[in-house]
C-alpha positions as CSV (number, residue, x, y, z in Angstrom):
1,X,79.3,93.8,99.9
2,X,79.7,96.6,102.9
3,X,80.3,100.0,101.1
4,X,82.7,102.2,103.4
5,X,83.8,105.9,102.6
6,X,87.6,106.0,103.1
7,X,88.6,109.1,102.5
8,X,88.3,111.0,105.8
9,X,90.9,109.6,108.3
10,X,89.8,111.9,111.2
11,X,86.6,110.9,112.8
12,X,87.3,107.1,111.8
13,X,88.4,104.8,115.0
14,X,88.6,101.2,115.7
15,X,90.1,100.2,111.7
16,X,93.2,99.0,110.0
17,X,94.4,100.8,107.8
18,X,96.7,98.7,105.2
19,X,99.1,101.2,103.7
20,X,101.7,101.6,100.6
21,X,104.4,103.4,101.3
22,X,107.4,104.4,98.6
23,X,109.6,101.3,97.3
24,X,112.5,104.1,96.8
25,X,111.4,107.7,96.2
26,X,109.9,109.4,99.6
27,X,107.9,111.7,96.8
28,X,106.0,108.9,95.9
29,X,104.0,108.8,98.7
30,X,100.8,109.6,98.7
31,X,99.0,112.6,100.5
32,X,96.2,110.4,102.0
33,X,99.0,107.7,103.4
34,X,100.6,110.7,104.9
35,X,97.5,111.4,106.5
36,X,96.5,107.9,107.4
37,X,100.1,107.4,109.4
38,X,99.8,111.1,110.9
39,X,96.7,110.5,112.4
40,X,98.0,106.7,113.4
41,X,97.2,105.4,117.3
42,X,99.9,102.6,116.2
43,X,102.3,101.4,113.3
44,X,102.7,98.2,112.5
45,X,105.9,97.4,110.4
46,X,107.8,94.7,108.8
47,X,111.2,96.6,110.2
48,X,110.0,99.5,112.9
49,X,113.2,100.6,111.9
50,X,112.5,101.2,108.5
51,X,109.3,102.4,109.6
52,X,110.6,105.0,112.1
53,X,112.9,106.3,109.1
54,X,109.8,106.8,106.9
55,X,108.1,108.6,109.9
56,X,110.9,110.4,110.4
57,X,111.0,111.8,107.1
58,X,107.6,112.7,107.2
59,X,108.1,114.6,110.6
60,X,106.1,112.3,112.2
61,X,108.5,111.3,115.3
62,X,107.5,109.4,118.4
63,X,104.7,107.4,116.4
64,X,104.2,104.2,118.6
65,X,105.3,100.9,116.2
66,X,104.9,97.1,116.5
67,X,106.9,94.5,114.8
68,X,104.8,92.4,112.3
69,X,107.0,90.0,110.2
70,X,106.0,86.8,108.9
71,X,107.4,85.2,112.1
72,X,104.6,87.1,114.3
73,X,102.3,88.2,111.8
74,X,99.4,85.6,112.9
75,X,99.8,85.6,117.2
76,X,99.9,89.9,116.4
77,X,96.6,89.9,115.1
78,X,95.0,89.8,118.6
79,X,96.7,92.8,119.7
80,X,96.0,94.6,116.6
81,X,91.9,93.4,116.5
82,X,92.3,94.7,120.5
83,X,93.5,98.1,119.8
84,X,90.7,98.4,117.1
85,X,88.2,97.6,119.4
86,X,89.3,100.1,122.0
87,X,88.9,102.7,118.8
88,X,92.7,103.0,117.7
89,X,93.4,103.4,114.3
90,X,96.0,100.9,113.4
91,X,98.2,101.0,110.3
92,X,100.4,97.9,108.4
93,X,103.3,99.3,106.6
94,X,105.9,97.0,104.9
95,X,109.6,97.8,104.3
96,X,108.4,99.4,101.1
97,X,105.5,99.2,98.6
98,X,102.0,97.4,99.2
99,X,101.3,94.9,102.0
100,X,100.6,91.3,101.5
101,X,102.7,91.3,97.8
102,X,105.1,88.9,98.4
103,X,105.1,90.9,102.0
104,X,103.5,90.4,105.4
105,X,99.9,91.4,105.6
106,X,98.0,88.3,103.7
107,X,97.8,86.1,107.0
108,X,96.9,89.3,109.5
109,X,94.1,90.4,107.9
110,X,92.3,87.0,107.7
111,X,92.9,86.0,111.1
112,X,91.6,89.6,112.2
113,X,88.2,88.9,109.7
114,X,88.2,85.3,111.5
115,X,88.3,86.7,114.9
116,X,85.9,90.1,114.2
117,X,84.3,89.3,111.0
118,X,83.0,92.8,110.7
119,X,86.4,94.7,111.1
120,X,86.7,97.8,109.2
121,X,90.2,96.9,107.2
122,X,90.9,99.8,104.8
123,X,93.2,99.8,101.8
124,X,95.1,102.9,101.3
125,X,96.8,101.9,97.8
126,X,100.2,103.5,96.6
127,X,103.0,102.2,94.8
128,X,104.2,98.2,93.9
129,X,107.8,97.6,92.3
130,X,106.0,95.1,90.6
131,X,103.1,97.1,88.3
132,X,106.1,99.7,88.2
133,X,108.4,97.7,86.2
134,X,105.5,96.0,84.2
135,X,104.7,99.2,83.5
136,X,107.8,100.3,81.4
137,X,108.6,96.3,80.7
138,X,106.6,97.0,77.0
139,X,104.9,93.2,77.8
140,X,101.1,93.1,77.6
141,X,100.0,93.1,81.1
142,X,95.9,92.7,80.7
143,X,97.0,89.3,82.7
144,X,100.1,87.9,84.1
145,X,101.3,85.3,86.6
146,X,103.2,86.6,89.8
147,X,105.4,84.4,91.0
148,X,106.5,86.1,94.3
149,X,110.5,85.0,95.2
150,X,112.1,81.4,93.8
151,X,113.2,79.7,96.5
152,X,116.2,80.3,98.0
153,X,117.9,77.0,97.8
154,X,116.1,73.8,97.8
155,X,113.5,73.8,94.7
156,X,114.6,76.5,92.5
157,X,114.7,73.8,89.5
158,X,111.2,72.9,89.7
159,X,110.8,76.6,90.1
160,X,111.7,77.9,86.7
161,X,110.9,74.1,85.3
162,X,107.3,75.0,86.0
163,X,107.6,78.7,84.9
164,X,108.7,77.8,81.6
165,X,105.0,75.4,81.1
166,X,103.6,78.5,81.9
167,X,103.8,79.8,78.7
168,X,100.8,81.9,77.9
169,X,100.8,84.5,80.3
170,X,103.6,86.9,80.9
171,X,105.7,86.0,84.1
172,X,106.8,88.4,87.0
173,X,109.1,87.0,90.0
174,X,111.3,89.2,92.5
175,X,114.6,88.0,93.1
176,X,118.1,89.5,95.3
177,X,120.8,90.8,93.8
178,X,123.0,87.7,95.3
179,X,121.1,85.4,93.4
180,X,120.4,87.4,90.1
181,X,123.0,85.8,88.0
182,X,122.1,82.7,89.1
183,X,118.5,82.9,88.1
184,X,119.3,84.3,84.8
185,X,122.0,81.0,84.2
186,X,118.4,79.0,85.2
187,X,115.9,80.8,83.3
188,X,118.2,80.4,80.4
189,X,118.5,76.5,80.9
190,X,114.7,76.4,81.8
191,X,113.5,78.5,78.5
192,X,115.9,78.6,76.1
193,X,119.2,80.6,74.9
194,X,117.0,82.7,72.8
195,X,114.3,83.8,75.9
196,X,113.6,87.4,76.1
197,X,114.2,88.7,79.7
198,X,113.7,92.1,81.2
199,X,115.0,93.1,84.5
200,X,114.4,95.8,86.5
201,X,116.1,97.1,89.8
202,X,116.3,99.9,92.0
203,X,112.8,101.4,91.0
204,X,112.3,105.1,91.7
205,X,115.7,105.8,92.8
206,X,118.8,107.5,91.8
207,X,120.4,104.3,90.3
208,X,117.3,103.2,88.7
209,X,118.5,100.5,85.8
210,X,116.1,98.5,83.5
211,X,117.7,95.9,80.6
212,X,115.9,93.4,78.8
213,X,117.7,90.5,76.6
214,X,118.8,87.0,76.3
215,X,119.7,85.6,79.5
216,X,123.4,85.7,78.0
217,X,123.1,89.2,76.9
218,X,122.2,90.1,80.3
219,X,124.8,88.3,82.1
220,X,127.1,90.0,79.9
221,X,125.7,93.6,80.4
222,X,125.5,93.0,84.3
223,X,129.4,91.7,84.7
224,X,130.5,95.2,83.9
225,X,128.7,96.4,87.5
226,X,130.3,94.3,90.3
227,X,128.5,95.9,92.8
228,X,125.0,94.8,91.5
229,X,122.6,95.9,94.3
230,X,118.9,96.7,95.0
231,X,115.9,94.5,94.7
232,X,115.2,92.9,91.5
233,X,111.8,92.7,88.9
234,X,111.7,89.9,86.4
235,X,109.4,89.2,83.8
236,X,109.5,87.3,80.5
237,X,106.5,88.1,78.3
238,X,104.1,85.2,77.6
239,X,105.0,83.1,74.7
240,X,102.6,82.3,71.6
């Protein structure tokens, strides 16, 4: 396996630079990724809006950004594999947290490693809403099953029907605030009434709420905040 140093962003051209940026808190980010996107030839984010906020708040203005969603992801990979190649240092932010977990990033990088095998891609870690709420869940983490988002419509009962055989290993899924309730009324049809669940939402930030219960008990304690909002963690430790 190629060994590469990492830590000295100056001198380093012609690399991609895969970087985590806060899911909530700007203080959470890390004094290399603020060096990594200050000495960036080109941004690419998930939002460039969201991106040119971060930058913003990092007084990094005027930073040149691309758009790389999962609609363009794949056909941007030539632009970004040219750019290396003429020496830039490119950097793939998503909206917030780590690329490629249950964000763009996954398809980029192996089309850029299909296209230039030897391309210097460079992780430059930093925080993930989901080992943050595993974290502070209390469930045994030394292995779990990530589940990414259920579907949004069509399949969401095969979904949590297939979660529930996976009963060893502790299970984490993100889900929206629209369709929290929901989800809960299906992981309690799926495992059972008596199902421990914990939840977790708006990670790092001022309303930062984290409840664990029956799926009922939940519901319950969630009706009392009609204006549920903010990106949910699920997990339901592994059964014996």
């Amino acid at each position: 396996m190629e060994k590469r140093t990492t830590n000295a962003i100056e001198g380093m051209r012609g690399a991609l630079f895969v970087v985590a940026t806060p899911i909530g808190n700007l203080k959470d980010i890390s004094e290399r990724a603020r060096e990594t996107l200050a000495a960036a030839d080109c941004v690419f984010a998930e939002d460039t809006r969201v991106a040119r906020r971060l930058l913003s708040a990092l007084a990094l203005p005027g930073k040149r950004t691309e758009r790389l969603d999962e609609h363009v992801e794949a056909e941007k990979a030539a632009l970004v594999v040219a750019l290396m190649k003429e020496g830039k240092r490119c950097v793939l932010v998503s909206d917030a947290g780590t690329p490629g977990i249950a964000d763009p990033g996954a398809r980029l990088i192996r089309a850029i490693r299909n296209a230039w095998g030897a391309a210097p891609i460079i992780p430059i870690p930093g925080p993930s809403a989901l080992t943050t709420a595993l974290s502070i869940s209390g469930v045994a983490a030394n292995r779990f099953a990530f589940l990414g988002y259920p579907p949004a419509k069509k399949g969401r009962k095969t979904f949590f029907e297939t979660a529930a055989r996976m009963e060893i290993r502790p299970l984490v899924f993100f889900e929206s605030p629209h369709r929290i309730a929901k989800t809960l009324q299906e992981l309690r049809t799926a495992f059972g009434e008596q199902q421990r669940i914990f939840i977790a939402r708006e990670l790092t930030k001022h309303f930062e709420e984290w409840l664990e219960g029956t799926a009922d008990e939940l519901l319950r304690r969630m009706s009392d905040n009609r204006k549920t909002r903010g990106e949910f963690v699920v997990i339901i430790p592994g059964q014996k």
